[in-house]
C-alpha positions, 0 to 999 in steps of 0.5 A: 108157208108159201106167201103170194103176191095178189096183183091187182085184179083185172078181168082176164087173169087177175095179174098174174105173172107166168112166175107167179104160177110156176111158184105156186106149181112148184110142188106140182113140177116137182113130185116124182113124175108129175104125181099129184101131190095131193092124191093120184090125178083121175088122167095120165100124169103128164098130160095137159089135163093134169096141169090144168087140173094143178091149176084149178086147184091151186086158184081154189086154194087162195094161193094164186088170186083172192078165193072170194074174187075166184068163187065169183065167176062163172064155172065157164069163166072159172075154165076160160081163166085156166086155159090162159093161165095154161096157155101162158106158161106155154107162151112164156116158155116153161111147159111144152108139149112135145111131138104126139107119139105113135098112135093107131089111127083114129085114136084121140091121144091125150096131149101131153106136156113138159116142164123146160130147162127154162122152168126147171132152172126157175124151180132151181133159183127157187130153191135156192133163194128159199134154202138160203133165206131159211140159212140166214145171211151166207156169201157166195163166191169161189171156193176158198183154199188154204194154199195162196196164189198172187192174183188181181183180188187182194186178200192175203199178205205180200211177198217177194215176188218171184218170176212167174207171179202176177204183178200185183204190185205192193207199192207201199211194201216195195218203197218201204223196203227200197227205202231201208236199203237207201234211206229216204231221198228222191230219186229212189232206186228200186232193185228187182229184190225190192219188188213185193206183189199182193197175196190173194187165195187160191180159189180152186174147182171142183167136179161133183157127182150127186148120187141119188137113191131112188130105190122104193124106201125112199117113198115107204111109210107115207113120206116122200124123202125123193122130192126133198132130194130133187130140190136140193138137186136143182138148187145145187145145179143153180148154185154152181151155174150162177155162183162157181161156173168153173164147177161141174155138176154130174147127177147119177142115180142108184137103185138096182144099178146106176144110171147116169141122169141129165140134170134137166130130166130131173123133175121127171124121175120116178121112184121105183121099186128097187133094192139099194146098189150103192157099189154100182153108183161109186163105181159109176161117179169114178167114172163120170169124175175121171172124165173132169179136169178140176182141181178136186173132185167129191161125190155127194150122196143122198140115201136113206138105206144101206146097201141091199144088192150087187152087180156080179161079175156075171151081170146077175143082180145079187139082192139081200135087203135084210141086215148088212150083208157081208159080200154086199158091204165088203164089195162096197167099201172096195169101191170106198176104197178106190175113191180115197186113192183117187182122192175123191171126197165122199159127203153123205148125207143120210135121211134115215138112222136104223142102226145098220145104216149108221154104222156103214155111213160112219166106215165111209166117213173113216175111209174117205175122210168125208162127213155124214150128216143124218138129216131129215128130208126138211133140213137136207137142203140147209145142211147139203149147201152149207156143205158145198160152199164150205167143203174146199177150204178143207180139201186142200192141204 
């Protein structure tokens, strides 16, 4: 349950801070396209009237300042409150109305807006300290691997050092073995042999690609598992940003084909109504992680259906969504396939469990050495982090 932080009232806007609106318009930011969580707007999605129409409903709800103080004023007062309220998202910089398209002349077009980079890595922060907090303590940091290097932070033991380490000097070991060879007397002649310098882990980078399904089951039966999606998406995207800046983040999502996505365009992505072509995706996210100098590369994979079409040599699409298509599957696992060689990881992390889906996801687990994790759209997030801040201290051999 979301909780707000009542500032002290005042006439103009109650106190409320432009972050305080963005909490409570996070649901709002974040459904497919600016949808209306609650039901469709009677106006264009994205239109200013749709935020101002978010905002009205989220002041009668309690969840920006106290109902009895709101159901005081005036429906003029009521209106002039939501235009500053409006207004001061767009001043402190997180929604922006972008240039008016074409119109014909003399026609009132609809003023449009956008959500930021600077609101989307708020909604990411968000997140983040939301999943965390449900996850209980955790430590962040580089990623840890079994191999050890000799660097400034200490955490392994010491050794000889060779030509090449960083001299990170063990002083205590290097006098207690100066001191073997000599005996204890002052001066103490130190040798190059004598020399020992500080273990500290080797901490590696890596190169992710999120694959999303964004093909229409995953808004099928009155469940929204896409938005889920997209949060995990931003919160990863802050994550590796704050946390692992050595890191690379790619977003590619798969439906009919694939398509790469800038992760800034993410709130705004709509789920369509298309088939599940998970080979046109791999093939893509091998593509996208070639192009990333890091020490490992993996590929996290979000869906909640197995594949159900293919792109053939003629560039026709090849759709079957009943059962588990043998050409489908086959050609799929051939991708599989070039990703173990390439030593690229696959995570997957599905939120649905038909008995189709489970026995595919297992065969890419096989084959990639990867992990599955059957979720629901609640716990994704939780398992999907953990995942990521744990995965290189296995990728490492």
């Amino acid at each position: 349950m979301r909780s707000i932080r009542y500032s002290k009232f005042t006439e103009e806007d109650f106190g409320l801070s432009a972050e305080d609106l963005m909490k409570a318009l996070a649901d709002f930011f974040l459904q497919s396209g600016f949808q209306d969580p609650y039901g469709q707007f009677p106006f264009d999605e994205n239109s200013l009237e749709a935020l101002k129409e978010a905002v009205r409903r989220a002041l009668l709800s309690g969840e920006l300042a106290p109902l009895e103080e709101i159901q005081k004023l005036s429906e003029e007062q009521f209106e002039a409150l939501v235009d500053r309220l409006v207004e001061k998202l767009q001043t402190e910089g997180y929604v922006t109305e972008p240039p008016p398209g074409p119109g014909r002349e003399g026609e009132q077009q609809e003023i449009r807006v956008e959500a930021t980079d600077k609101a989307l890595d708020f909604l990411g922060y968000k997140t983040l300290k939301d999943l965390m907090g449900s996850l209980g303590k955790a430590s962040f940091g580089a990623h840890d691997t079994r191999e050890l290097s000799t660097g400034v932070e200490t955490s392994g033991s010491s050794k000889l050092y060779e030509f090449g380490d960083t001299l990170n000097l063990d002083v205590n070991t290097t006098l207690f073995h100066a001191m073997q060879r000599e005996g204890v007397k002052v001066p103490l002649g130190l040798e190059y042999e004598d020399l020992h310098v500080h273990q500290s882990e080797y901490q590696s980078s890596c190169a992710t690609v999120l694959m999303l399904d964004c093909s229409h089951s995953m808004i099928l039966y009155g469940e929204d598992r896409f938005t889920p999606a997209k949060r995990v998406a931003l919160a990863l995207a802050h994550l590796i940003k704050t946390q692992y800046p050595g890191d690379s983040l790619r977003c590619v999502l798969f439906h009919d084909s694939a398509e790469e996505l800038r992760l800034q365009d993410l709130a705004r992505v709509q789920v369509g109504p298309y088939y599940t072509n998970t080979r046109d995706g791999l093939i893509l996210a091998q593509k996208l992680l070639q192009q990333e100098k890091k020490d490992m590369k993996q590929i996290i994979m979000i869906t909640d259906g197995k594949p159900s079409a293919l792109t053939l040599d003629d560039g026709q699409i090849y759709k079957n969504p009943f059962g588990l298509d043998p050409l489908v599957i086959s050609r799929t696992l051939e991708e599989v396939s070039r990703c173990k060689r390439a030593g690229i990881l696959i995570n997957t992390f599905m939120l649905a469990q038909d008995y189709g889906l489970i026995s595919f996801v297992k065969k890419i687990s096989e084959m990639c050495k990867g992990k599955a994790y059957f979720t629901t759209p609640y716990t994704l997030g939780q398992y999907l982090l953990m995942d990521y801040m744990t995965r290189k201290s296995k990728m490492v051999h």
